[in-house]
N, CA, C, O and CB atoms as a CASP TS submission, in Angstrom:
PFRMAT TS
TARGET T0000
AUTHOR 0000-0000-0000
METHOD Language model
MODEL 1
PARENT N/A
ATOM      1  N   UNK     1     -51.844  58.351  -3.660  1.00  0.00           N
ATOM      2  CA  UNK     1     -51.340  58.350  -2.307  1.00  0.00           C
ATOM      3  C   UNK     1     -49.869  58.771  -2.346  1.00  0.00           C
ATOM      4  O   UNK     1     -49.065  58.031  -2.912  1.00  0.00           O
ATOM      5  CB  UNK     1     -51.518  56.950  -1.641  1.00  0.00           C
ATOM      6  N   UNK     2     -49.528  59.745  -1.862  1.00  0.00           N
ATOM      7  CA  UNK     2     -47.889  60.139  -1.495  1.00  0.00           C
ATOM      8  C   UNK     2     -47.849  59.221  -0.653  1.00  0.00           C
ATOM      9  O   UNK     2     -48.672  58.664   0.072  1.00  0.00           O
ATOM     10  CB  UNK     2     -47.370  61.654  -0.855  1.00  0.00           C
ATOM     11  N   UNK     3     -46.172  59.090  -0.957  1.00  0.00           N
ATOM     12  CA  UNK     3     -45.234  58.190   0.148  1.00  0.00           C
ATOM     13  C   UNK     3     -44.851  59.139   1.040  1.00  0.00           C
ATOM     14  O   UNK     3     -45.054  60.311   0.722  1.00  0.00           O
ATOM     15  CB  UNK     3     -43.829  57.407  -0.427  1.00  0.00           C
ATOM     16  N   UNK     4     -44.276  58.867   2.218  1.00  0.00           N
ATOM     17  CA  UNK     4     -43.887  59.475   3.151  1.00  0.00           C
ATOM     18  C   UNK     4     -42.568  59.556   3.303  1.00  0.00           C
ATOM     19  O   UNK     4     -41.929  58.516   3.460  1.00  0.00           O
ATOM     20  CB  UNK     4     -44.388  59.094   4.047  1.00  0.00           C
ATOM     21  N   UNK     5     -42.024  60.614   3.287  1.00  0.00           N
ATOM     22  CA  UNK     5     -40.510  60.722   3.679  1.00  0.00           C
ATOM     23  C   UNK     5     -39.965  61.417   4.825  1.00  0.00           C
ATOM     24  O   UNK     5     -40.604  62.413   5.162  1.00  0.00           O
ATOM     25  CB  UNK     5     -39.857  61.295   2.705  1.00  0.00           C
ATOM     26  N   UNK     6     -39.112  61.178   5.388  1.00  0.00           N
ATOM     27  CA  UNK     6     -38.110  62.016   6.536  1.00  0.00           C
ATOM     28  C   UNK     6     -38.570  60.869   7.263  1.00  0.00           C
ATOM     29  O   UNK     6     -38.720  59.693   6.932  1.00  0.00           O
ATOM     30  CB  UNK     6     -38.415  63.845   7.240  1.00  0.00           C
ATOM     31  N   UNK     7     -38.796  61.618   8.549  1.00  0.00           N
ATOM     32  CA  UNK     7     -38.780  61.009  10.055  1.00  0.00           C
ATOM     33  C   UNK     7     -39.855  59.929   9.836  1.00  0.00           C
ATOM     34  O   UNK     7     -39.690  58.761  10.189  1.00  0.00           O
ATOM     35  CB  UNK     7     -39.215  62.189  11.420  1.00  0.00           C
ATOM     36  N   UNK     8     -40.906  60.364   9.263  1.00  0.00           N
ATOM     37  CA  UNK     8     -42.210  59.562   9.693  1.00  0.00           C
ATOM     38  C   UNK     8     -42.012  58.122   8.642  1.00  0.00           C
ATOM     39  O   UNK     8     -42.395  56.965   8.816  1.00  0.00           O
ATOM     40  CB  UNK     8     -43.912  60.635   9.319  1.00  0.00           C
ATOM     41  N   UNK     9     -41.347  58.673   7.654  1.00  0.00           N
ATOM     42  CA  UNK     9     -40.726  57.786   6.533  1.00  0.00           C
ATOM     43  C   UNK     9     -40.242  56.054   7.398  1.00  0.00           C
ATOM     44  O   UNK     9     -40.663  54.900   7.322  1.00  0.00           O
ATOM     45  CB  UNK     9     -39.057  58.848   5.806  1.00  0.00           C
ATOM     46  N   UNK    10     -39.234  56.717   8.113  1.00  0.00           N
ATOM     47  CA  UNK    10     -38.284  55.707   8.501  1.00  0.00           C
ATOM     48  C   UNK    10     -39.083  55.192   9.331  1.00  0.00           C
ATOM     49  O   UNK    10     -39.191  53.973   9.201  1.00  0.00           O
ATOM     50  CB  UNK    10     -36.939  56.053   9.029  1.00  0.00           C
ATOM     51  N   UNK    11     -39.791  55.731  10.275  1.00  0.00           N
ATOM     52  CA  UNK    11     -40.158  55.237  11.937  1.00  0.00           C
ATOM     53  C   UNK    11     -41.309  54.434  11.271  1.00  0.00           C
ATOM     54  O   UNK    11     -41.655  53.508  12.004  1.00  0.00           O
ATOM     55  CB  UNK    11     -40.716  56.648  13.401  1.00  0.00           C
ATOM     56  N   UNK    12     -42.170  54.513   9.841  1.00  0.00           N
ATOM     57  CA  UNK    12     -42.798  53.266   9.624  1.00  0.00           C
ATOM     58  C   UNK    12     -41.908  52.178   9.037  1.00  0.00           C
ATOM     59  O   UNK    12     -42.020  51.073   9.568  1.00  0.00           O
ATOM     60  CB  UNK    12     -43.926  53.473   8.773  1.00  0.00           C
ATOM     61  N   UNK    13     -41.052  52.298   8.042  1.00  0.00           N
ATOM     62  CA  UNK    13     -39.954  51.105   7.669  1.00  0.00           C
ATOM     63  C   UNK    13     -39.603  50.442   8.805  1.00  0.00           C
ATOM     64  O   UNK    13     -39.858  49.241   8.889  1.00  0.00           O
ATOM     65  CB  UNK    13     -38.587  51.588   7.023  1.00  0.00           C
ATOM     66  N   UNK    14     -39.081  50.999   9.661  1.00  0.00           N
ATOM     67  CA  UNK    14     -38.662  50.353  11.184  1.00  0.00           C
ATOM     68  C   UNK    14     -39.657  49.377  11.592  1.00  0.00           C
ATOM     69  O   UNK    14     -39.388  48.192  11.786  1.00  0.00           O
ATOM     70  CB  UNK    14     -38.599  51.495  12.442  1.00  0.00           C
ATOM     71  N   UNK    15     -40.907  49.935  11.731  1.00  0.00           N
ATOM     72  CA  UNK    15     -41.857  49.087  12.477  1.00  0.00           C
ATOM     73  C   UNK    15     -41.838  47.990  11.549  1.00  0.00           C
ATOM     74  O   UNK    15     -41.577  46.826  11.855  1.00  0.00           O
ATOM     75  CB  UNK    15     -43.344  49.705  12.786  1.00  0.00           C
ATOM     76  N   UNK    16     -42.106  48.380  10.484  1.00  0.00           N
ATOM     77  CA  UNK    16     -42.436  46.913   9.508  1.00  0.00           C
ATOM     78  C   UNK    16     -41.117  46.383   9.256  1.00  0.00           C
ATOM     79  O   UNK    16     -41.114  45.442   8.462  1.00  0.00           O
ATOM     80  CB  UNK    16     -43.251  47.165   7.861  1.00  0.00           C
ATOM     81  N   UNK    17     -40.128  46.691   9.663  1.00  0.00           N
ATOM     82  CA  UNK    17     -39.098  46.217   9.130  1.00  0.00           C
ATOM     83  C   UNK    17     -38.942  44.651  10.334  1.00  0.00           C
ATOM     84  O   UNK    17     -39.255  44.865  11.505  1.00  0.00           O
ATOM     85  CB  UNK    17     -37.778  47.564   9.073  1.00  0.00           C
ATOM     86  N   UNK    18     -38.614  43.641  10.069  1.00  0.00           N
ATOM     87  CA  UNK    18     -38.826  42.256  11.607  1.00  0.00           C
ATOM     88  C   UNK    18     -37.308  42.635  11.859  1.00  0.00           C
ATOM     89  O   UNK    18     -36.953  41.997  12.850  1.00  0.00           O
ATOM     90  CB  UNK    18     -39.225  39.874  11.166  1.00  0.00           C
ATOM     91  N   UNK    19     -36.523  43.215  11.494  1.00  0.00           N
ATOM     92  CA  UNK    19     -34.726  43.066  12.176  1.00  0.00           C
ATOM     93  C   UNK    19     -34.695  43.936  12.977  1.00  0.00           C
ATOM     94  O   UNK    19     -33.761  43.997  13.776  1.00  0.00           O
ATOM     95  CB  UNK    19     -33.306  43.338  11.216  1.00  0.00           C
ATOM     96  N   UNK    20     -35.920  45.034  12.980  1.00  0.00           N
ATOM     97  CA  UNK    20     -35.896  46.209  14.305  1.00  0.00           C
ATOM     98  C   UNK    20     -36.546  45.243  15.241  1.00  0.00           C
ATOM     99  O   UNK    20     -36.143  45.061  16.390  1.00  0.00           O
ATOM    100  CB  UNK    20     -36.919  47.914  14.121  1.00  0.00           C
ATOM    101  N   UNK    21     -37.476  44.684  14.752  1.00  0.00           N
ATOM    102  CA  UNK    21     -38.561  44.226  16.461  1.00  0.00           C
ATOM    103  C   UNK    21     -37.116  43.045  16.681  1.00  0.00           C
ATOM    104  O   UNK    21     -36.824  43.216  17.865  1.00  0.00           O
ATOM    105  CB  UNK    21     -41.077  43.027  16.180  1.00  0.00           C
ATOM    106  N   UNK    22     -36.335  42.199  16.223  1.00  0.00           N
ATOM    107  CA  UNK    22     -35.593  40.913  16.947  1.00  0.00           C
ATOM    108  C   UNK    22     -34.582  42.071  17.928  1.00  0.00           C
ATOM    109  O   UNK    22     -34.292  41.880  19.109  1.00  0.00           O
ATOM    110  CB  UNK    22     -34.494  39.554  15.570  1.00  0.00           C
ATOM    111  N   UNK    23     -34.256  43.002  17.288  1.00  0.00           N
ATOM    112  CA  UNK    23     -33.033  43.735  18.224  1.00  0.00           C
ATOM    113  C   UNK    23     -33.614  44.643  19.325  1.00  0.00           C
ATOM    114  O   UNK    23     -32.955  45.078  20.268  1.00  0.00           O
ATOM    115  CB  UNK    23     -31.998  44.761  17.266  1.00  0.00           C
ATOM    116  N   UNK    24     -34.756  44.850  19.130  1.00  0.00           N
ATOM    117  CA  UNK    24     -35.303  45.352  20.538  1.00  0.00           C
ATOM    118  C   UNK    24     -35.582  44.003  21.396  1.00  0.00           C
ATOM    119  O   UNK    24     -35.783  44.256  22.584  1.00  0.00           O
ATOM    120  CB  UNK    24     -36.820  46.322  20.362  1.00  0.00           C
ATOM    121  N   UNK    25     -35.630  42.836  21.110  1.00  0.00           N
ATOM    122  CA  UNK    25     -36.057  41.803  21.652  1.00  0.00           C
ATOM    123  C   UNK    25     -35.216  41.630  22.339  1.00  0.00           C
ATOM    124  O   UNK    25     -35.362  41.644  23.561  1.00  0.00           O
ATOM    125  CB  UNK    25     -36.396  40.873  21.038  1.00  0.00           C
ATOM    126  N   UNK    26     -33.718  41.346  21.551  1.00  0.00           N
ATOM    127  CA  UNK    26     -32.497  41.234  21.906  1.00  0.00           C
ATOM    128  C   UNK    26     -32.495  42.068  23.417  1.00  0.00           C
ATOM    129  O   UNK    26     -32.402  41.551  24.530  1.00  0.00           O
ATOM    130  CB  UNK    26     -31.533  41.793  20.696  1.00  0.00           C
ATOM    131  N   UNK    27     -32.603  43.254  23.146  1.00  0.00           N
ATOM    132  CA  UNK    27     -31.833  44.336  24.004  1.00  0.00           C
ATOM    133  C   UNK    27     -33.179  44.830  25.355  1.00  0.00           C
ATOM    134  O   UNK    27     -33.019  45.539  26.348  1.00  0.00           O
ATOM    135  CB  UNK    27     -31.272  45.962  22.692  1.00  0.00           C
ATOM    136  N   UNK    28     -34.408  44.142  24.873  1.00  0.00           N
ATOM    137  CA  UNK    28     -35.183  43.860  26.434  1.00  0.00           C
ATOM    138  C   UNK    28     -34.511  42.571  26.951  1.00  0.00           C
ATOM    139  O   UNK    28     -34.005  42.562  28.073  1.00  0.00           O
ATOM    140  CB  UNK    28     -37.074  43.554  26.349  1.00  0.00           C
ATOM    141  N   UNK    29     -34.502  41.928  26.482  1.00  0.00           N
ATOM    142  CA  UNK    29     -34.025  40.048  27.467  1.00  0.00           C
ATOM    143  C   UNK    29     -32.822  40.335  27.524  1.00  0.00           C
ATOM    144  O   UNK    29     -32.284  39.458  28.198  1.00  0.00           O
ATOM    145  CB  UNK    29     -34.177  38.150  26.598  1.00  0.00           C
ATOM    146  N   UNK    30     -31.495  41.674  26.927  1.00  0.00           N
ATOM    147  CA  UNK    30     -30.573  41.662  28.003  1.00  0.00           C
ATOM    148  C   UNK    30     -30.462  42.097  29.200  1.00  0.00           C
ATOM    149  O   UNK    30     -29.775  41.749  30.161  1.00  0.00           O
ATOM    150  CB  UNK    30     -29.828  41.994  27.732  1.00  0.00           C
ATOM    151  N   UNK    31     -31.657  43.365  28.928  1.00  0.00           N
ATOM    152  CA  UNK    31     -31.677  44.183  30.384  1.00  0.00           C
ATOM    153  C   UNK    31     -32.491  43.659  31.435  1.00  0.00           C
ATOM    154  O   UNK    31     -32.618  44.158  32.553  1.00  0.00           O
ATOM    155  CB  UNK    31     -32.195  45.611  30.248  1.00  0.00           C
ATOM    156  N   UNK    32     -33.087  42.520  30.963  1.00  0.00           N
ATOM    157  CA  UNK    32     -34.002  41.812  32.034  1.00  0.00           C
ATOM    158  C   UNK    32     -32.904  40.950  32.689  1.00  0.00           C
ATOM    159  O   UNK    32     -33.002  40.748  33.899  1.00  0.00           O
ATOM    160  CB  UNK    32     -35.384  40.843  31.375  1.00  0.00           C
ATOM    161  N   UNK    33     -31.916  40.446  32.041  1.00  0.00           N
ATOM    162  CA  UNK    33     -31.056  39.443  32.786  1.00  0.00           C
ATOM    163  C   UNK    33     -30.259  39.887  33.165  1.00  0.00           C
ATOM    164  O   UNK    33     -29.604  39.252  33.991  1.00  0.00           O
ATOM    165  CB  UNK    33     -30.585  38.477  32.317  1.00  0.00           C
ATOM    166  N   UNK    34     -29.754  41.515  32.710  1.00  0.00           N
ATOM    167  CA  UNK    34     -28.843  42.097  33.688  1.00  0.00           C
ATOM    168  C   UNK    34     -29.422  42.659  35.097  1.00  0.00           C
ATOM    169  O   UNK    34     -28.727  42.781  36.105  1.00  0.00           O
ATOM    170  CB  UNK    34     -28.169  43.200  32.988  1.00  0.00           C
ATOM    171  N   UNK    35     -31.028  43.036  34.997  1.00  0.00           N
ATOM    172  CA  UNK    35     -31.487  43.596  36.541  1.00  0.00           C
ATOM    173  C   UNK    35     -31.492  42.275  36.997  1.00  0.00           C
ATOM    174  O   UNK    35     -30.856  42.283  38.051  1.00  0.00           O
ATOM    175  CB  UNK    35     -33.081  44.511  36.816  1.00  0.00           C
ATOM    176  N   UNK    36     -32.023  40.734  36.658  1.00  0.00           N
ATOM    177  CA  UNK    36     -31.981  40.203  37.232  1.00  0.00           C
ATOM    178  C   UNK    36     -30.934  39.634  38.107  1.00  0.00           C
ATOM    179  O   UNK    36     -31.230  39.000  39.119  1.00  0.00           O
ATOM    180  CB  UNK    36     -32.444  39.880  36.775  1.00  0.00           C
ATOM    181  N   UNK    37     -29.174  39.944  37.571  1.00  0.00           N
ATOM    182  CA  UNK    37     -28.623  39.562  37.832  1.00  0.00           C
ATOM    183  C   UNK    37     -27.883  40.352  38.840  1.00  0.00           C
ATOM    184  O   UNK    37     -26.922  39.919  39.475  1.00  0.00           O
ATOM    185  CB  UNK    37     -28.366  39.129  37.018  1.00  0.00           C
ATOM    186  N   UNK    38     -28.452  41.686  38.961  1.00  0.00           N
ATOM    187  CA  UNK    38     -28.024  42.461  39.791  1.00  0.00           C
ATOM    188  C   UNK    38     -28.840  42.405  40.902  1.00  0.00           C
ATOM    189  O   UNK    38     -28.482  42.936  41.953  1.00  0.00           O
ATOM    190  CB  UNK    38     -27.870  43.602  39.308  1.00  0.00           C
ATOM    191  N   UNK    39     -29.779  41.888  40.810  1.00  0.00           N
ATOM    192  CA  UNK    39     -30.629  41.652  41.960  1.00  0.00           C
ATOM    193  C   UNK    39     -30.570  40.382  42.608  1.00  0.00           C
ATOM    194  O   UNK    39     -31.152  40.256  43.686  1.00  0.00           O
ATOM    195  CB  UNK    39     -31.906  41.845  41.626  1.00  0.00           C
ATOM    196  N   UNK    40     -29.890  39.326  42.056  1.00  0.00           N
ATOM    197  CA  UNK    40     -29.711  38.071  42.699  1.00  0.00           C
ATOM    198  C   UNK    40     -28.182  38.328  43.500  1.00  0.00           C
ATOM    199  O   UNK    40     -28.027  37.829  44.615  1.00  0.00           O
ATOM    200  CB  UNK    40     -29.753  36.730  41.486  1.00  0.00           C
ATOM    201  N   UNK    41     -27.354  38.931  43.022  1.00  0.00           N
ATOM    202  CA  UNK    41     -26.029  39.548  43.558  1.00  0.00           C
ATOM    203  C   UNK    41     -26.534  40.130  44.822  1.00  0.00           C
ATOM    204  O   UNK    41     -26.297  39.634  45.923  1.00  0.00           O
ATOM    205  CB  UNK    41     -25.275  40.718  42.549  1.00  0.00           C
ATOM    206  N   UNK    42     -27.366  41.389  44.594  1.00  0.00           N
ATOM    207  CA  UNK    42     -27.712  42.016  46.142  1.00  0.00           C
ATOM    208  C   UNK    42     -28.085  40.783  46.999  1.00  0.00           C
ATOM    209  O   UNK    42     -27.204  40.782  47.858  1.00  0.00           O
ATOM    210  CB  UNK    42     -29.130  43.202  46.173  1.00  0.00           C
ATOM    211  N   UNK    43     -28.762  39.911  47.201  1.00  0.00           N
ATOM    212  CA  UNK    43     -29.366  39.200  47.682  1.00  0.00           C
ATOM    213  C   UNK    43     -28.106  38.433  48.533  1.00  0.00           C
ATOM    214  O   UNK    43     -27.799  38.369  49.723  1.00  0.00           O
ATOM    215  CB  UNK    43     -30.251  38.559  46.703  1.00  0.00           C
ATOM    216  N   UNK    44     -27.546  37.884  47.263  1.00  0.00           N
ATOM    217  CA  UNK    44     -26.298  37.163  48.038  1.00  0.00           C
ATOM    218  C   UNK    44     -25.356  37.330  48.813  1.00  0.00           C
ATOM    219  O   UNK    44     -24.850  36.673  49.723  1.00  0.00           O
ATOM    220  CB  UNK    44     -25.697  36.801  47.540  1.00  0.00           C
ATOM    221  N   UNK    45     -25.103  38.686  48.154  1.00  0.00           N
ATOM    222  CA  UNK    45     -24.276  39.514  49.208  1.00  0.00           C
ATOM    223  C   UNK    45     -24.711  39.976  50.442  1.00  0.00           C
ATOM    224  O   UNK    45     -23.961  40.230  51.385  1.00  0.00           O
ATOM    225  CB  UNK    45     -23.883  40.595  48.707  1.00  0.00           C
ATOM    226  N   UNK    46     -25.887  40.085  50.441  1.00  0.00           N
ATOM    227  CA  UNK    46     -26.391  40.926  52.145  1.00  0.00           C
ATOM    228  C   UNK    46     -26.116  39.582  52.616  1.00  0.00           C
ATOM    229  O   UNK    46     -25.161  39.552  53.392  1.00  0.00           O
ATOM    230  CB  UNK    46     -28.391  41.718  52.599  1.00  0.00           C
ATOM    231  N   UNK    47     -26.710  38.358  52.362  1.00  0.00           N
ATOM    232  CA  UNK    47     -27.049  37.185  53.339  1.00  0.00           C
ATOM    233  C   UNK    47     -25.679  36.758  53.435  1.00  0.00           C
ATOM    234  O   UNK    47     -25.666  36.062  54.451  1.00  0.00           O
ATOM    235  CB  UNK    47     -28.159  35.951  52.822  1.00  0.00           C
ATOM    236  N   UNK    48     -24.413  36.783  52.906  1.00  0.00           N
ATOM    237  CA  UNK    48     -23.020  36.365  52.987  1.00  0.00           C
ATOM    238  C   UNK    48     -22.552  37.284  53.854  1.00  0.00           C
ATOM    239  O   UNK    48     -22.073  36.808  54.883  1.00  0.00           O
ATOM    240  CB  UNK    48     -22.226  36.312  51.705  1.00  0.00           C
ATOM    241  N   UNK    49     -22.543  38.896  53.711  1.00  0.00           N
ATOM    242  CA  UNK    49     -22.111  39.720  54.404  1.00  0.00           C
ATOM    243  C   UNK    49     -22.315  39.332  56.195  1.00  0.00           C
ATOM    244  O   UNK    49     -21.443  39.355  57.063  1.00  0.00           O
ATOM    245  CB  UNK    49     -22.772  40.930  53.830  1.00  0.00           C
ATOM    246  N   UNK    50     -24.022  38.931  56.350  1.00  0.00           N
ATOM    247  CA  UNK    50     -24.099  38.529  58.060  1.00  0.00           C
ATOM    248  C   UNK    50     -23.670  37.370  57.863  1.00  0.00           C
ATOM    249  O   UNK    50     -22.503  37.585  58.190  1.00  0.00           O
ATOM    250  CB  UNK    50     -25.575  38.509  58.985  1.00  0.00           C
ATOM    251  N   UNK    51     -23.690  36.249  57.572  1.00  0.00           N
ATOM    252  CA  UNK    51     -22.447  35.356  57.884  1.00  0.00           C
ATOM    253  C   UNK    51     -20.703  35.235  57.842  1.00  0.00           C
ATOM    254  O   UNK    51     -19.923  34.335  58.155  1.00  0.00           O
ATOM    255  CB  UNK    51     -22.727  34.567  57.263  1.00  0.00           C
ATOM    256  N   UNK    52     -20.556  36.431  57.365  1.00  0.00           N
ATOM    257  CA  UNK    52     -19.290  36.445  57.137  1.00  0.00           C
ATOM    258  C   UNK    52     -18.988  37.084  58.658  1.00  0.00           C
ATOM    259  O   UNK    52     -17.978  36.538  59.104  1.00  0.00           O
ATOM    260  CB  UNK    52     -18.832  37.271  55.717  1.00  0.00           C
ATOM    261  N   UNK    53     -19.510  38.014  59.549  1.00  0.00           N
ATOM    262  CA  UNK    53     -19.174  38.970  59.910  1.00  0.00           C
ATOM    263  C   UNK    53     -19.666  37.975  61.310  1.00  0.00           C
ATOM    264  O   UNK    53     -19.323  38.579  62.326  1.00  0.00           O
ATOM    265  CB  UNK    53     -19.707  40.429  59.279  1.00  0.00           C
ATOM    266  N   UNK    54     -20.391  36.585  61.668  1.00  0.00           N
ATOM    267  CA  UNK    54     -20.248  36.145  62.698  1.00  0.00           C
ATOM    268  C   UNK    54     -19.636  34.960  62.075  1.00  0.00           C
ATOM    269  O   UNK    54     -20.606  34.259  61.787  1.00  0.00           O
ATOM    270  CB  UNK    54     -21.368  36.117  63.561  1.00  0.00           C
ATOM    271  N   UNK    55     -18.842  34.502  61.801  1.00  0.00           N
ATOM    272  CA  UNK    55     -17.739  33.328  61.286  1.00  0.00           C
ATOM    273  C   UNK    55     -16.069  34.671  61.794  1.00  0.00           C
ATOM    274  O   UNK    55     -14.938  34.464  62.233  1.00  0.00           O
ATOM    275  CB  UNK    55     -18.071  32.763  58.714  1.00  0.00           C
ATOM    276  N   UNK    56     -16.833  35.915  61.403  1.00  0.00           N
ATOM    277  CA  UNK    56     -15.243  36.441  61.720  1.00  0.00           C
ATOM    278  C   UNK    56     -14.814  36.652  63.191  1.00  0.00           C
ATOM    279  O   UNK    56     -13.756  36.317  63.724  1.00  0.00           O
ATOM    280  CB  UNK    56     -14.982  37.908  61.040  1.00  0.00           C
ATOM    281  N   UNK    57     -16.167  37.456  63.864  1.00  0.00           N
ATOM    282  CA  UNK    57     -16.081  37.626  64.675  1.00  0.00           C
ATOM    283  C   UNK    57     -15.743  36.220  65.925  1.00  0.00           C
ATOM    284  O   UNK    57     -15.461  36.557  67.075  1.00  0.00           O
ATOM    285  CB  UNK    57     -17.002  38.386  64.565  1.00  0.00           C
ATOM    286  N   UNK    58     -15.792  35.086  65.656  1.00  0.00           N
ATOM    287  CA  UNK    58     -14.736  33.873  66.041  1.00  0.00           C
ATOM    288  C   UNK    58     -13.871  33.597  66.055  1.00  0.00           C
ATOM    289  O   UNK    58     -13.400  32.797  66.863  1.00  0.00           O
ATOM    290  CB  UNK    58     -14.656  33.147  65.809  1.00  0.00           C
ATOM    291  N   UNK    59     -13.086  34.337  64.848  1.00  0.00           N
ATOM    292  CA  UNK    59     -11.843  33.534  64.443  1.00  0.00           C
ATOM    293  C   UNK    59     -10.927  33.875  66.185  1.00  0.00           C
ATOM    294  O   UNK    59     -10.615  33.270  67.210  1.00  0.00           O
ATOM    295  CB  UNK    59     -10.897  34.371  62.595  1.00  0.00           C
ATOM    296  N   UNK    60     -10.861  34.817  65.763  1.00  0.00           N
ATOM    297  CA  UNK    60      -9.571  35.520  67.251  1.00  0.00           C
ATOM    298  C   UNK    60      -9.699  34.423  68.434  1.00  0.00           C
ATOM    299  O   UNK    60      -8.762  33.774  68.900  1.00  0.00           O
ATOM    300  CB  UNK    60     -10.205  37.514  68.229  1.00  0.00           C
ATOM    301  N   UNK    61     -11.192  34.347  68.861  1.00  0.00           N
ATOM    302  CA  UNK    61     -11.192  33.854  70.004  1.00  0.00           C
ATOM    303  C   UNK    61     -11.014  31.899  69.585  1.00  0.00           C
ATOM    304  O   UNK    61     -10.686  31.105  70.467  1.00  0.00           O
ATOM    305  CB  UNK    61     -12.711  34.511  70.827  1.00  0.00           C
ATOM    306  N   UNK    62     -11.239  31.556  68.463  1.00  0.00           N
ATOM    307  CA  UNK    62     -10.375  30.361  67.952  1.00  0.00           C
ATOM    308  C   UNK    62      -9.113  30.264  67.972  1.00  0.00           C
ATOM    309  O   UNK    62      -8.721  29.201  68.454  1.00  0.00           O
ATOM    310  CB  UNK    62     -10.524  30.120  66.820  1.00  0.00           C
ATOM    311  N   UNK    63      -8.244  31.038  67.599  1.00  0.00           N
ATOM    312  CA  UNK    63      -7.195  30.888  67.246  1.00  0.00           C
ATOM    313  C   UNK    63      -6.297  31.415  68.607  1.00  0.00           C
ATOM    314  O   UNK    63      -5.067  31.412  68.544  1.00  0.00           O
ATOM    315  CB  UNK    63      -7.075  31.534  65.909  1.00  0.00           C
ATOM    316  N   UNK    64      -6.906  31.800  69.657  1.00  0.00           N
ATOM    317  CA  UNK    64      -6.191  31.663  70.929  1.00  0.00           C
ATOM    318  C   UNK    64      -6.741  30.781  71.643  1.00  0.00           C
ATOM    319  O   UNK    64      -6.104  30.707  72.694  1.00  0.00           O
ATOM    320  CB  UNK    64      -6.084  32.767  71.677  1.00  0.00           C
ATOM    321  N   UNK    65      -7.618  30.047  71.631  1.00  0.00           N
ATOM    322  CA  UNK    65      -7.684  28.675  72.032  1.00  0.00           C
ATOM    323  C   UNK    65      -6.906  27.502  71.534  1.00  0.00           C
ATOM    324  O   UNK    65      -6.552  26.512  72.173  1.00  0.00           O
ATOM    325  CB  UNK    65      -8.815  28.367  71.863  1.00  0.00           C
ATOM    326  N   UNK    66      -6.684  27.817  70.160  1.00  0.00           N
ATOM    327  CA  UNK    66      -6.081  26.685  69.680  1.00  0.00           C
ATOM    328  C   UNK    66      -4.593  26.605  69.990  1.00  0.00           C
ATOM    329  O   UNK    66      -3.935  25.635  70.367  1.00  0.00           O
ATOM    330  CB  UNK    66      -6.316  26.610  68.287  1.00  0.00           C
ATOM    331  N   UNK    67      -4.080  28.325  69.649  1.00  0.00           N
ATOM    332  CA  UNK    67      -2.956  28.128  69.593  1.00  0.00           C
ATOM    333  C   UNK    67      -2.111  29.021  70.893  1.00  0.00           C
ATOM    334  O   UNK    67      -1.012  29.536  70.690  1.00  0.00           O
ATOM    335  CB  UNK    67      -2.653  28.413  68.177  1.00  0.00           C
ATOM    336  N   UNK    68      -2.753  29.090  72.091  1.00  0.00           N
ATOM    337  CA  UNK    68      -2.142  29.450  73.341  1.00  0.00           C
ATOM    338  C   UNK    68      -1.155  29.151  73.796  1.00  0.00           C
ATOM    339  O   UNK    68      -0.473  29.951  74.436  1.00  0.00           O
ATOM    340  CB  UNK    68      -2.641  29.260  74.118  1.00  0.00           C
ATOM    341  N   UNK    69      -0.721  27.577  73.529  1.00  0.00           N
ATOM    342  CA  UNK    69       0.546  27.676  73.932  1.00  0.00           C
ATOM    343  C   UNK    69       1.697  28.119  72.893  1.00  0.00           C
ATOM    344  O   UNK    69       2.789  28.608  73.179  1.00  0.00           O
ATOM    345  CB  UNK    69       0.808  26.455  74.463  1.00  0.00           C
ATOM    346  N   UNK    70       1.367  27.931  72.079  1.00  0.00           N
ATOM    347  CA  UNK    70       2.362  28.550  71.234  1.00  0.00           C
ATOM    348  C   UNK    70       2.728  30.001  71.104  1.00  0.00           C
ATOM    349  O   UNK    70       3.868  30.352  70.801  1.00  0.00           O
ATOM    350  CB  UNK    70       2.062  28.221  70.114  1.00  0.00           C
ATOM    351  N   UNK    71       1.463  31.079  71.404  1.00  0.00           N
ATOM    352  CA  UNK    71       1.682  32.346  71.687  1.00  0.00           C
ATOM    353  C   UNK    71       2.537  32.861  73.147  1.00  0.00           C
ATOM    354  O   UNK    71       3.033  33.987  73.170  1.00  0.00           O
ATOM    355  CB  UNK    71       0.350  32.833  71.624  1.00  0.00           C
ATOM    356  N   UNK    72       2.643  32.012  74.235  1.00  0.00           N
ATOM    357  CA  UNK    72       2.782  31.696  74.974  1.00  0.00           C
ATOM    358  C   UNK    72       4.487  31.653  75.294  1.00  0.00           C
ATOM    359  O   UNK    72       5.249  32.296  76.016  1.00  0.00           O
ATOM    360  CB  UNK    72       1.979  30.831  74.911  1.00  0.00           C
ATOM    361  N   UNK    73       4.584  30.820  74.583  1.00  0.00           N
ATOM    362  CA  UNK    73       5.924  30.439  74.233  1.00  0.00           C
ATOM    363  C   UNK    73       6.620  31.092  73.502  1.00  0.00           C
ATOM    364  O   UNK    73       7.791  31.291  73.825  1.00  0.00           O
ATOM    365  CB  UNK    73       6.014  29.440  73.764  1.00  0.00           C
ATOM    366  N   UNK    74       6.091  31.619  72.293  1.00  0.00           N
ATOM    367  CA  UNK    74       6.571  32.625  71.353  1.00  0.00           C
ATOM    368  C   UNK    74       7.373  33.790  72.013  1.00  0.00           C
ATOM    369  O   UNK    74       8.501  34.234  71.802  1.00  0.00           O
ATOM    370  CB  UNK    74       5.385  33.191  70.607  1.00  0.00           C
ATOM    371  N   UNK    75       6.049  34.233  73.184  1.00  0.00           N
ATOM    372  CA  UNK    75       6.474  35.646  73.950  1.00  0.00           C
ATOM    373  C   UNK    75       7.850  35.480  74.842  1.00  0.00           C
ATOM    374  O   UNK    75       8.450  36.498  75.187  1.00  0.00           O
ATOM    375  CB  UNK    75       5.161  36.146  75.077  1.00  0.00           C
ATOM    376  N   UNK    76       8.168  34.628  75.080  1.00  0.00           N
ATOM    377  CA  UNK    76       8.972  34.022  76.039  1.00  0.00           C
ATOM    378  C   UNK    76      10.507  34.720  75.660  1.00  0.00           C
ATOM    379  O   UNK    76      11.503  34.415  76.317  1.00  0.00           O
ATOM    380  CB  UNK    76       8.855  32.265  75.919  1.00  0.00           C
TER
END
């Protein structure tokens, strides 16, 4: 039986080799926790974005209720 050398050489060492399969392991469960984490971000952000944007749309009309006389006076 010949051994195999070049390309086909390596790409079986690899397979049998267990320090290739842990670092592909590695480097699927990072990219799973990075989409995941980019996808829990989108999430948060859309649902913060519409609350942010009716908490803002208050402030003004708060802050001339609260502080009318003082604008009031200011202008004076």
């Amino acid at each position: 039986m010949k051994k195999s050398s070049g390309f086909l050489g390596g790409l079986r060492r690899f397979i049998r080799a267990e320090d290739g399969l842990v670092t592909v392991e590695w480097v699927a469960l990072t990219a799973g926790m990075v989409i995941a984490a980019v996808a829990i971000s989108y999430v948060v952000m859309s649902n913060t974005q519409t609350e942010a944007k009716a908490v803002g749309s208050g402030v003004p009309a708060a802050l001339t209720a609260t502080y009318k006389d003082v604008a009031t006076f200011a202008a004076k």
